[in-house]
N, C-alpha and C positions, 0 to 999 in steps of 0.2 A: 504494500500500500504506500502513495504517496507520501512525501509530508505535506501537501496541499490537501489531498484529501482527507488526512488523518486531522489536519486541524480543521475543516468543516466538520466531519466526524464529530467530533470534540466540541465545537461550537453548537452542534446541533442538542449535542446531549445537556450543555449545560443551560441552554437555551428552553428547553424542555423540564428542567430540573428548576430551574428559575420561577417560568410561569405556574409549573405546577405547586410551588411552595407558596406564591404570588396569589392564588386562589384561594388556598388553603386556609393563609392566613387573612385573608380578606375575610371570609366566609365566614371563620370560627373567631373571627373580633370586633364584637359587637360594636365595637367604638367607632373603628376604623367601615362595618358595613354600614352602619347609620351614617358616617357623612360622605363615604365614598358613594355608597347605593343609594342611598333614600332621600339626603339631604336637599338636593336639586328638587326631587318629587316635590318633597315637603315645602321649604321655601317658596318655590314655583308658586304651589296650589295657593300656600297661604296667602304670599303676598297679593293673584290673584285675585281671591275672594275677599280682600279690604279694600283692593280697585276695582272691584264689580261694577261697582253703577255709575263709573267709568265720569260720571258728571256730579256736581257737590250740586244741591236742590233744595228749596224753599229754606236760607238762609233766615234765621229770627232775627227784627232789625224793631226797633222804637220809633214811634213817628207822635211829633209832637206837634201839635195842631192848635198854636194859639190865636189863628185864625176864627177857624169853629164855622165855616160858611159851606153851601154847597158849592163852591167852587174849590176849596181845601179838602174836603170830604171826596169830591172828583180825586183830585190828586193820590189821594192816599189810596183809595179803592184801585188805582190804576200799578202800585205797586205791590197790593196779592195779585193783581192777575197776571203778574210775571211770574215764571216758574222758578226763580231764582231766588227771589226771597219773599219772605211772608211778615205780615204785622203782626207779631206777638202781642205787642203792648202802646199803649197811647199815655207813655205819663205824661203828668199834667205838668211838669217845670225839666229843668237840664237837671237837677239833681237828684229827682226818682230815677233819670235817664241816667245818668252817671252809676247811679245806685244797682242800679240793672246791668249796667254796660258790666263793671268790676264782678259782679257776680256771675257771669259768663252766659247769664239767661238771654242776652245781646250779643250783635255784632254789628252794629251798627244802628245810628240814629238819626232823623231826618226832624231838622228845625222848621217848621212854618212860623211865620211870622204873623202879629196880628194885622198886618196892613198887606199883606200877601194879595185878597180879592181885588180892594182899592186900587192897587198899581197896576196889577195883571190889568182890570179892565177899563184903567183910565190911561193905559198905552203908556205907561211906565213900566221901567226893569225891576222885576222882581226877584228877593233875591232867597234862594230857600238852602239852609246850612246842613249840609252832610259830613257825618261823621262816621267815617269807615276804623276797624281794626287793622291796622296794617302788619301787626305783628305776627298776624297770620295770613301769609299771604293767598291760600285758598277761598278764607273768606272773604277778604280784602277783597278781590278780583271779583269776584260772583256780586258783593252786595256794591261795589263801586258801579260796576260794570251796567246793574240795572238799573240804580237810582237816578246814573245820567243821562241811559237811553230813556227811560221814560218819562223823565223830567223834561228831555228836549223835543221829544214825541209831543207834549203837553204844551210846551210854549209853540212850538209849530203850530198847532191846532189850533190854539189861540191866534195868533199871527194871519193865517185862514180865514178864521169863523170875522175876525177885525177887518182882511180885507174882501170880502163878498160883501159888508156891509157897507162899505165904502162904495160899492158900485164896479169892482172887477168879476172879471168873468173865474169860472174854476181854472182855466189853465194858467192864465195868469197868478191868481195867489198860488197854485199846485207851483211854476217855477220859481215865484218869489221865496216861498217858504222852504221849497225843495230843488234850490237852484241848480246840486248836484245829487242825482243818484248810482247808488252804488251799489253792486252786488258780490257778495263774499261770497269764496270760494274756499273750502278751508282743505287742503289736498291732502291724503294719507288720513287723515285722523278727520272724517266730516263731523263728527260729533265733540271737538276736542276732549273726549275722553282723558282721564289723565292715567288710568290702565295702560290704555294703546300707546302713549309718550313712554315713561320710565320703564316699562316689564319687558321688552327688549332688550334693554341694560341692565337692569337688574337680574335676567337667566345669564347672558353672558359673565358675568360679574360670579357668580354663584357660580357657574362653571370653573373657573380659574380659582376660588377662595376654595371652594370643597376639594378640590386636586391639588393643591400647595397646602393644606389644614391634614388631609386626608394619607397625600403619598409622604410628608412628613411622618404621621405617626407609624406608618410602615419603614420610612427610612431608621427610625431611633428604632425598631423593633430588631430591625434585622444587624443594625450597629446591639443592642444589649444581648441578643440568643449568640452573639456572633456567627450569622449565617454566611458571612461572604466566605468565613472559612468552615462551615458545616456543610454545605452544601457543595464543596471542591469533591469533584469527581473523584474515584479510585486511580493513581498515577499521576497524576498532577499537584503540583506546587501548591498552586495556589490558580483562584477564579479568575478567567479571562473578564475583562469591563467590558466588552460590545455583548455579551451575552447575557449580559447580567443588564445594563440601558435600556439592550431590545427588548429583552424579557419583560420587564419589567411595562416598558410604555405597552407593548402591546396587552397585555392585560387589563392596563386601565382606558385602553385606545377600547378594547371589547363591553367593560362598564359601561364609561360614557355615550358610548354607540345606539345603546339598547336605551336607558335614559333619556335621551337627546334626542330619539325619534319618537319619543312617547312626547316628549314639552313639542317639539317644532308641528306633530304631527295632531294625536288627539285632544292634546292640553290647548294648543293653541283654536282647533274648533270648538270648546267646549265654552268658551271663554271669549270668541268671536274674534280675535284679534287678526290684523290683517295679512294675508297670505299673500302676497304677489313675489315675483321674482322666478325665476325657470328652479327646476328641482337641481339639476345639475349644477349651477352657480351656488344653489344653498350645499350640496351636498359636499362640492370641493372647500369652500369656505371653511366648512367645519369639521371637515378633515386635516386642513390645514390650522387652525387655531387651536383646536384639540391639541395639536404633533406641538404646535410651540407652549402650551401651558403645560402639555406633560414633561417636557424635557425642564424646561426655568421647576417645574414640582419635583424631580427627580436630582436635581442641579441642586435645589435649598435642600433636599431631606438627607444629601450627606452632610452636614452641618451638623445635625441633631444627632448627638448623643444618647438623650431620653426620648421615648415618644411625646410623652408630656411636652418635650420644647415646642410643637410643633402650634399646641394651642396653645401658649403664651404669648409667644410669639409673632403668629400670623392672626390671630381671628380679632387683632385690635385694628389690621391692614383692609381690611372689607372698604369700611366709609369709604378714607381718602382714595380710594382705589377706583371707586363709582364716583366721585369728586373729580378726580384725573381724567375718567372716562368723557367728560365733558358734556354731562347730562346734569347734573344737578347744578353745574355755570357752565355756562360757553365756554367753550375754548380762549375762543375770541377774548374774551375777558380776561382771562387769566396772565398773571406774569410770562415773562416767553422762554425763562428758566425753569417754570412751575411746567409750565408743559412741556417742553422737553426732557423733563424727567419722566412723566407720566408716559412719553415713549418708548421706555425701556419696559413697557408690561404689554402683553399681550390682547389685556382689556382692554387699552387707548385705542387701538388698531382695532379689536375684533366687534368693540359694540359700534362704532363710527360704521364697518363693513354690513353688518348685520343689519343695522336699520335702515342702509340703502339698498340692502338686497330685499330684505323681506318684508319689512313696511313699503319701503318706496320704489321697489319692483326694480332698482338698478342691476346692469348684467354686471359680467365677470370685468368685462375692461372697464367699465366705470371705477370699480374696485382696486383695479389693478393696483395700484399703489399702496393700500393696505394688504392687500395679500402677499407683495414682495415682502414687506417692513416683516410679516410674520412669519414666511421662510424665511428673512435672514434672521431672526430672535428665533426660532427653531434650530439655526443651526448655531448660533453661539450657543445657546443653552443648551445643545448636545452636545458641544466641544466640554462646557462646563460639567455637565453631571457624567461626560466620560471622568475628565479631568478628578472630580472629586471622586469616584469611586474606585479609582484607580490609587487615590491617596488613602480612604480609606482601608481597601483592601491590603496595602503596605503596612499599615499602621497595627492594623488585625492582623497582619502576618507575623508581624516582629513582636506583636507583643504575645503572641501564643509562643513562639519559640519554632515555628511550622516553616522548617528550611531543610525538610526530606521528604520524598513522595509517603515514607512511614509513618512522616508525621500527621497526614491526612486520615480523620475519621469520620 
């Protein structure tokens, strides 16, 4: 037999030996199967089902009425019949409204004025005080957003009803009041859902933190049983590194496969989110992000010593991670330092790719430039987790004292 064939030979058994121990201990370690296996399911689902109704709805907001007229009472009636927020309460001064606001029963309050009719209809600016929660910008945005469309809805109408009485025709006050019209178009997300925006990033994100959380605690496992030398063949020194990398990813490349066609495939129908994009650009995509978050997971888990390092360490990296991603701020906003670091992780690249493949239906060369960035972070972080496991299997060799083929058990 060759020596070229004897070391495939050899590659093959350790390769086999690898994955099979790779399973094993996945299998029979509840820790390690809850975030390698389940943890994507779980997260997925849950965060899902707190962005189900995808839209924030009938917001409780205070409307203070010291008008008291049916033209004030008009007003108020016109903001329940937005779907965005509703009138809880009518105190009678700012500081039941105050009182209200602080207790969280509010999020907002609408001042009418007691001369509010008088100016409205004696062709004076009227001036009516909103006060939004901005500290929370969900509700901010919802109770902002309707108090002014229908506030301006309201002066229009009036503006209108003032000039037909004057003696113009309707399309005249129709362009004076409504000089411009405009029609929205809200593209990928027509319901700006806030599910269908962040849940994109946030599975990507979860992909990358449960495989760097997950193949850590298997890296410390296999660093304390010392397996890189339990597991050396009969005849050999010590364990080849490419058969131990390959092994290795391919087994969690087989996990996340089976997981990641269940979210991309029935999770994402159950839950409506938008599907566009060819199967083949999703399917390369994520064979290629997968290859680079297992190698940078494979790369950190020769570092750990204990498995324990693995969750002290990484599961504080989640946030700023989905931060960097450039979903929870622009890019655009951020330092040009802050983002260029956030380039060295495979989620800056893989959630930017993903929401223009499968939200926004972009092909593969639209992409092109995140899926290079993520072969080349695939292959330094395979140069890397060769590199360390090649250190630690020295480290393991030398300190067993295993520098005879007899010395192997």
């Amino acid at each position: 037999m060759s020596r070229f064939t004897h070391q495939i030979k050899s590659y093959w058994q350790q390769l086999r030996t690898v994955m099979g121990n790779e399973y094993r201990t996945i299998f029979t370690d509840g820790g390690a199967m809850l975030v390698l296996v389940f943890a994507l399911l779980i997260y997925a689902t849950a965060y899902s089902l707190a962005y189900a109704p995808q839209v924030l709805r009938n917001v409780p907001i205070g409307v203070i009425d010291q008008c008291r007229t049916p033209t004030s009472r008009s007003l108020i009636e016109t903001f329940d019949a937005g779907p965005n927020t509703v009138v809880a309460f009518e105190p009678t001064d700012m500081q039941e409204a105050r009182k209200l606001f602080f207790e969280r029963k509010i999020y907002g309050v609408v001042y009418i004025p007691s001369d509010y009719e008088q100016k409205l209809l004696g062709g004076q600016q009227a001036v009516v005080g909103i006060y939004c929660d901005a500290s929370y910008f969900l509700m901010y945005r919802q109770v902002f957003q309707e108090l002014v469309t229908t506030i301006g809805k309201t002066g229009a109408m009036v503006e209108f009803q003032r000039l037909i009485a004057k003696g113009a025709n309707i399309p005249q006050a129709q362009a004076t009041t409504q000089p411009v019209i405009y029609q929205a178009h809200n593209i990928f997300n027509p319901y700006l859902g806030y599910g269908t925006f962040v849940m994109p990033a946030i599975i990507m994100v979860i992909i990358q933190q449960t495989m760097l959380i997950g193949i850590g605690m298997i890296g410390g496992t296999w660093r304390e049983h010392r397996l890189y030398h339990k597991l050396c063949p009969a005849g050999r020194k010590r364990m080849s590194t490419l058969p131990i990398v390959a092994g290795r990813g391919l087994v969690y490349a087989s996990i996340y496969a089976v997981t990641s066609c269940y979210i991309l495939g029935l999770h994402y129908r159950l839950f409506h989110y938008p599907m566009n994009g060819a199967m083949s650009a999703i399917l390369l995509f994520m064979a290629v992000y997968m290859a680079a978050c297992i190698m940078l997971s494979i790369a950190v888990s020769t570092l750990f010593r204990y498995r324990e390092n693995s969750l002290l360490l990484l599961l504080w990296t989640s946030i700023p991670l989905l931060m960097l991603s450039g979903v929870s701020y622009p890019r655009e906003g951020m330092p040009d330092w802050l983002y260029q670091f956030g380039r060295i992780f495979p989620s800056s690249h893989g959630v930017n790719a993903f929401i223009r493949i499968r939200t926004m239906g972009a092909s593969l060369s639209e992409v092109f430039a995140e899926i290079k960035a993520l072969v080349i972070l695939t292959i330094i972080y395979g140069g890397l987790a060769c590199i360390g496991t090649h250190l630690v299997i020295d480290r393991e060799t030398d300190g067993c004292g295993c520098g005879s083929p007899n010395d192997n058990r």
